[in-house]
C-alpha positions as CSV (number, residue, x, y, z in Angstrom):
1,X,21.2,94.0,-108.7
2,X,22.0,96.9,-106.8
3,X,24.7,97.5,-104.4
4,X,22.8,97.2,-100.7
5,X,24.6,100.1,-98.3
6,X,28.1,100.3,-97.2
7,X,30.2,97.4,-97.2
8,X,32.0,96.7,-93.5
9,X,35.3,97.6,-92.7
10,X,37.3,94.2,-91.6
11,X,40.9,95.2,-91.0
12,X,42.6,92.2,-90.2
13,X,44.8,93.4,-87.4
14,X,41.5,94.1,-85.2
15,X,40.3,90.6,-85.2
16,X,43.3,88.4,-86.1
17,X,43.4,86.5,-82.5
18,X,39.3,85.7,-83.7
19,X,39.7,85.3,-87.0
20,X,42.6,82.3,-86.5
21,X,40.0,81.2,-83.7
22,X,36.9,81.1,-86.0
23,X,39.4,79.2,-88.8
24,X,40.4,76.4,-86.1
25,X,36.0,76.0,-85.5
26,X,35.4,76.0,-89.4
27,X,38.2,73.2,-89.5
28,X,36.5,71.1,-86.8
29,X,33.3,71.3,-88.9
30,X,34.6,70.8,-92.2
31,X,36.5,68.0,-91.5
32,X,33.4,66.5,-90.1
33,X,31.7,67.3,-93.5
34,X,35.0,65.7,-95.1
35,X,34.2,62.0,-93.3
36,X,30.8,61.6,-94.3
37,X,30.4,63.3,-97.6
38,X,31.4,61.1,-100.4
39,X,34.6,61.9,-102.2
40,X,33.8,64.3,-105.2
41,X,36.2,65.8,-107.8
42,X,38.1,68.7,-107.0
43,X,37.1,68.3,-103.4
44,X,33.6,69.5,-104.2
45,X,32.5,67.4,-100.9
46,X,34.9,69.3,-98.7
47,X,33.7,73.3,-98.3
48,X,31.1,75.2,-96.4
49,X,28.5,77.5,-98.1
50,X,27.6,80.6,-97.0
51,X,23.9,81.2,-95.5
52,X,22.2,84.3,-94.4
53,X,23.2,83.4,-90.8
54,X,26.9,82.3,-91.2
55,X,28.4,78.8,-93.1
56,X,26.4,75.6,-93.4
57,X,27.8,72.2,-94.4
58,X,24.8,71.8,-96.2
59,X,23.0,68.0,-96.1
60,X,25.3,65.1,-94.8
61,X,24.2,61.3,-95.3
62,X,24.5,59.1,-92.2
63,X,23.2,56.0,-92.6
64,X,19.2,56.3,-93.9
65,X,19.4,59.9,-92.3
66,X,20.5,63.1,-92.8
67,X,22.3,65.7,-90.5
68,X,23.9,69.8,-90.8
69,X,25.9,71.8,-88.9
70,X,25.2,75.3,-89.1
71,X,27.3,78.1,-87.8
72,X,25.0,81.1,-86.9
73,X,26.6,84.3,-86.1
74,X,23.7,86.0,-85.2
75,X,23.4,84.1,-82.0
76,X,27.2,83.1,-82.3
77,X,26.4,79.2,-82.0
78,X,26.5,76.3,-83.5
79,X,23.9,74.0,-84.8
80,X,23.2,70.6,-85.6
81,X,20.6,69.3,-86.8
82,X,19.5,65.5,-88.0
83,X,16.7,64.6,-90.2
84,X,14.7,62.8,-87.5
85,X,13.7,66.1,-85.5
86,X,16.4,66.2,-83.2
87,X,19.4,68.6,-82.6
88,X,21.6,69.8,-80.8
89,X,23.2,73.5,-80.2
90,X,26.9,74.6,-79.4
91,X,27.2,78.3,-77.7
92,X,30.3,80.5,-78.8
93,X,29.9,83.0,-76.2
94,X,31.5,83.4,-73.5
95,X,35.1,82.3,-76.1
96,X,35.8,78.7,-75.6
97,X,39.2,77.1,-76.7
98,X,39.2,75.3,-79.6
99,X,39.8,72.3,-77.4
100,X,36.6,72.8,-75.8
101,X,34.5,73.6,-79.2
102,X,35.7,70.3,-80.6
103,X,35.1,68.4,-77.2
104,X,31.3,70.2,-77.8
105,X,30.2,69.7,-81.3
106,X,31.7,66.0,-81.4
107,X,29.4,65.2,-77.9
108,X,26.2,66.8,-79.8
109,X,27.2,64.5,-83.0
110,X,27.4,61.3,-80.0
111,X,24.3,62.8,-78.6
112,X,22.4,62.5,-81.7
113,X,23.9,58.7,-82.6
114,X,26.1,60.3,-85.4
115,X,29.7,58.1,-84.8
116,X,32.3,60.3,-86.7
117,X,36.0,59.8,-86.3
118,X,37.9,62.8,-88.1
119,X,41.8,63.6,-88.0
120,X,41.8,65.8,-85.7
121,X,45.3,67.8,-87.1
122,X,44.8,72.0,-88.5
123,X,46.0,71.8,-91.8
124,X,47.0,74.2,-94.3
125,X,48.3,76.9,-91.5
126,X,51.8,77.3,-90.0
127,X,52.7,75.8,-86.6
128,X,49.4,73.4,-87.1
129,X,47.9,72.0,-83.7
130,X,45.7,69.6,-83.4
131,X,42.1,70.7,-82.9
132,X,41.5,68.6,-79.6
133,X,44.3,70.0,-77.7
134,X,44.2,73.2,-79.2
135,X,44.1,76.1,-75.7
136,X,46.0,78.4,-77.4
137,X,43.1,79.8,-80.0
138,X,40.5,81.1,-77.7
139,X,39.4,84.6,-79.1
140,X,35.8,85.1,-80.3
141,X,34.9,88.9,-80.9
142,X,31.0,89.4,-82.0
143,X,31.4,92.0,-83.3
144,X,34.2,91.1,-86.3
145,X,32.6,87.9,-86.2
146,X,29.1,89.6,-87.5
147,X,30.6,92.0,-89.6
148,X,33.0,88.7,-91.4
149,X,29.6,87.0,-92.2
150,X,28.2,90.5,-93.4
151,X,31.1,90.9,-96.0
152,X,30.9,86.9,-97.2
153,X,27.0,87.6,-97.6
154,X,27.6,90.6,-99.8
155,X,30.4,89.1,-101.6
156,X,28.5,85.2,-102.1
157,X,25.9,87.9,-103.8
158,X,27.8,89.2,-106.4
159,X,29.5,85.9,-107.4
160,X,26.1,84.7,-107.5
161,X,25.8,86.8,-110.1
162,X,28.9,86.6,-111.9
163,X,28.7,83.0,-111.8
164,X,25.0,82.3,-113.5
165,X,25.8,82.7,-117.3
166,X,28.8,80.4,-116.9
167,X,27.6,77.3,-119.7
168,X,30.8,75.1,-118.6
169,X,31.4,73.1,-116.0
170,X,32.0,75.3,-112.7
171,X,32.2,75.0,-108.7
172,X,29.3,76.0,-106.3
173,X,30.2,79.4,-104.0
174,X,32.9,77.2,-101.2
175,X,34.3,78.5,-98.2
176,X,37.2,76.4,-97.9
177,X,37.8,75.9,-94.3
178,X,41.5,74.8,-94.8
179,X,42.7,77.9,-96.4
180,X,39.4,80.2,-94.7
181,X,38.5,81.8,-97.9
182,X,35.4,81.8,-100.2
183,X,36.6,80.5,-104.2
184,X,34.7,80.0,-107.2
185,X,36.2,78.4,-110.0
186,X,35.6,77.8,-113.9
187,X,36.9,74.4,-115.9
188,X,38.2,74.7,-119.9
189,X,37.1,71.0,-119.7
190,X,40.4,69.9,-120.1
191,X,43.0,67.6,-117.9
192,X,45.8,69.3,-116.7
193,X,48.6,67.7,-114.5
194,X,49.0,68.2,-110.7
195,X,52.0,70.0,-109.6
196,X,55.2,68.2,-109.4
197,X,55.3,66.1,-106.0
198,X,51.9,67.3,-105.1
199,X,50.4,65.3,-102.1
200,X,46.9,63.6,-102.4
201,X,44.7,66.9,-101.3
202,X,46.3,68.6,-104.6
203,X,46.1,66.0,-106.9
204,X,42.5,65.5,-106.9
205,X,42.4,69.7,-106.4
206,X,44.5,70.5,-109.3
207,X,43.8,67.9,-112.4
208,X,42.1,70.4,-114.5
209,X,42.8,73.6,-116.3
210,X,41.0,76.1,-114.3
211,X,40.4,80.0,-113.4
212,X,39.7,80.6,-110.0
213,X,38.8,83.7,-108.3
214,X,37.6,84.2,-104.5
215,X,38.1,86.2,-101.8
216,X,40.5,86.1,-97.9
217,X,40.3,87.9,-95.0
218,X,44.4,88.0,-94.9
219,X,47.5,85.9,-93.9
220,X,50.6,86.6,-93.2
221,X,51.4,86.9,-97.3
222,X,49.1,89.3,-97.3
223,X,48.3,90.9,-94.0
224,X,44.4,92.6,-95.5
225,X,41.8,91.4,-96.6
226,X,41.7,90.7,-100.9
227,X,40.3,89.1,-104.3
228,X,42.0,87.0,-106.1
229,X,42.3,85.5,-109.6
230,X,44.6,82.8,-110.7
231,X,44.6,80.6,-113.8
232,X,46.3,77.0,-113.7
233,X,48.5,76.5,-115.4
234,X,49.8,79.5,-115.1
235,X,49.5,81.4,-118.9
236,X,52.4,82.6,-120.5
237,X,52.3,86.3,-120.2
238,X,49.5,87.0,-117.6
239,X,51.4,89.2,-115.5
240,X,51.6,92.0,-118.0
241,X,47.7,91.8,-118.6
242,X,46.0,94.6,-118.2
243,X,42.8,94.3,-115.6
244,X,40.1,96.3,-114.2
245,X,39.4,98.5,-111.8
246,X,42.6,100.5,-110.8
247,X,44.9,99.9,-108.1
248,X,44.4,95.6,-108.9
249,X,47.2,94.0,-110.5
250,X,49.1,91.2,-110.4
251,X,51.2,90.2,-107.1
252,X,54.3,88.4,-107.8
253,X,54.4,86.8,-104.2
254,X,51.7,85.2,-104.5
255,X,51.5,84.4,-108.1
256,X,47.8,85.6,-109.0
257,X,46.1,88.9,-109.3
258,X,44.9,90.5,-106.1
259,X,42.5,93.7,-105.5
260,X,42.5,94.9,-102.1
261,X,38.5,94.8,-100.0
262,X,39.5,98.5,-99.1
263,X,39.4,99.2,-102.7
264,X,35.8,97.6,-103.2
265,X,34.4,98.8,-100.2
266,X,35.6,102.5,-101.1
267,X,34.3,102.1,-104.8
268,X,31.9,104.4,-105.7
269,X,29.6,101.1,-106.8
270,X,31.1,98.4,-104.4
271,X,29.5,95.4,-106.7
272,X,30.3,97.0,-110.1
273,X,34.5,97.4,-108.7
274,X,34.2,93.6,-107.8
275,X,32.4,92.4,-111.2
276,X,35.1,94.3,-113.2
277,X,38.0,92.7,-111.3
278,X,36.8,89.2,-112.0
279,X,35.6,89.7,-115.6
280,X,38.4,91.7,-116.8
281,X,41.0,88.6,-115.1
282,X,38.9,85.3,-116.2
283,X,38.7,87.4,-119.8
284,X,42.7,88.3,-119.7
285,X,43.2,84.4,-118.1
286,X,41.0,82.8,-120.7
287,X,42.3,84.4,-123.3
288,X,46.5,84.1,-122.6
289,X,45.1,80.1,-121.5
290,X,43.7,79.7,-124.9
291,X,39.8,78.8,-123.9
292,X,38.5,80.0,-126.8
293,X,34.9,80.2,-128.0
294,X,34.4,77.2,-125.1
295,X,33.5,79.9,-122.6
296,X,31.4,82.7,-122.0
297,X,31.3,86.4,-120.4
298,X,29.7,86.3,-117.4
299,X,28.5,90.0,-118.2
């Protein structure tokens, strides 16, 4: 695969207002996926997949039918669709409140006799609102919007292809609308315990030796957009590892390696920057982790 033009430039301080916006609309959503998925290991039942268009919950059961939500940000809306024909469309322009967008999409559910009650709480942010009183988040640039589903699409590519020579048991590409990033992880396919006093949500996350990698647009640990690899439990050691391409390395803070987007994106080979970074840290993690011959390069 070849790298396809010049990856966008997403600073996070020129769309932050829409960017916590578009989080609070992606939790609306996935908690909807969340009540009628069934409950699968690691959560697998919980994230959004990216689509040429924007995120898609993919197929939910309701009853003997079927129904998706579909957030396209091409014509900044969102669909939803049901397996008997009909559907139902939510506009994002002009900016609503999160309030409203919630008020919207769970009236186009009604409208198409899908009855879902979610929890309607933010999770996994600071200061959390809930979603149906939520007037505060009400920023929706196009723009930054378009150019966020531009950089998932080019970054779900490459993982695609990092991901396909994996012979274990791995994750699917999820956007995880609590924490707004895309992850991809690989299993040793051994048990590993949860965290000390780990609630429910990372119990069932974290009950496996794993080595995760993905990608954020930027938080307040990290105000940029990054990648990330981590490996859990944490290896003995991995912090001195030495990993590919220059200027990643391993952030303290945060406890995982990190290479910046601006980095990628400035690479003279945007794809071949990014397939080094997560080769070089689940071969460093794997190794230090004691996987063994169970796995395989993914190059």
């Amino acid at each position: 695969m070849e790298d396809s033009g010049e990856w966008p430039a997403l600073p996070l301080s020129a769309w932050r207002e829409t960017r916590d916006t578009l989080h609070m609309y992606t939790q609306i959503v996935g908690k909807v996926r969340l009540a009628l998925a069934p409950l699968e290991r690691a959560w697998a039942n919980v994230p959004l997949y990216v689509t040429p268009r924007g995120l898609t919950t993919s197929a939910m059961p309701y009853g003997d039918r079927l129904t998706q939500i579909d957030f396209d940000f091409v014509r900044h809306a969102i669909d939803i669709t049901s397996s008997d024909g009909r559907s139902r469309s939510v506009s994002l322009l002009p900016a609503l409140c999160v309030a409203d967008v919630y008020a919207e999409i769970m009236g186009a559910l009604a409208a198409l006799d899908v009855r879902v009650k979610i929890w309607p709480m933010a999770v996994e942010v600071a200061n959390p609102m809930r979603c149906d009183e939520d007037r505060v988040h009400a920023s929706y640039d196009p723009e930054f919007v378009q150019r966020f589903s531009q950089v998932l699409a080019r970054i779900d590519s490459v993982f695609m292809e990092y991901r396909a020579p994996y012979r274990g048991r791995h994750t699917a590409l999820d956007f995880f609308w609590g924490s707004f990033d895309l992850a991809y992880a690989r299993f040793s396919g051994r048990d590993a315990d949860p965290p000390p006093n780990a609630d429910k949500m990372m119990r069932i996350a974290m009950d496996a030796q794993e080595i995760a990698a993905g990608f954020w647009p930027g938080d307040d640990r990290l105000p940029e957009p990054a990648f990330y690899c981590y490996a859990y439990p944490k290896p003995d050691g991995i912090e001195q590892a030495q990993i590919l391409p220059a200027g990643a390395g391993w952030h303290a803070g945060l406890g995982e390696f990190v290479l910046r987007y601006d980095d990628v994106r400035s690479a003279p080979s945007p794809r071949a920057a990014l397939l080094d970074f997560l080769t070089s840290t689940y071969d460093a993690a794997a190794k230090l982790a004691g996987w063994g011959g169970s796995v395989e390069r993914s190059r």
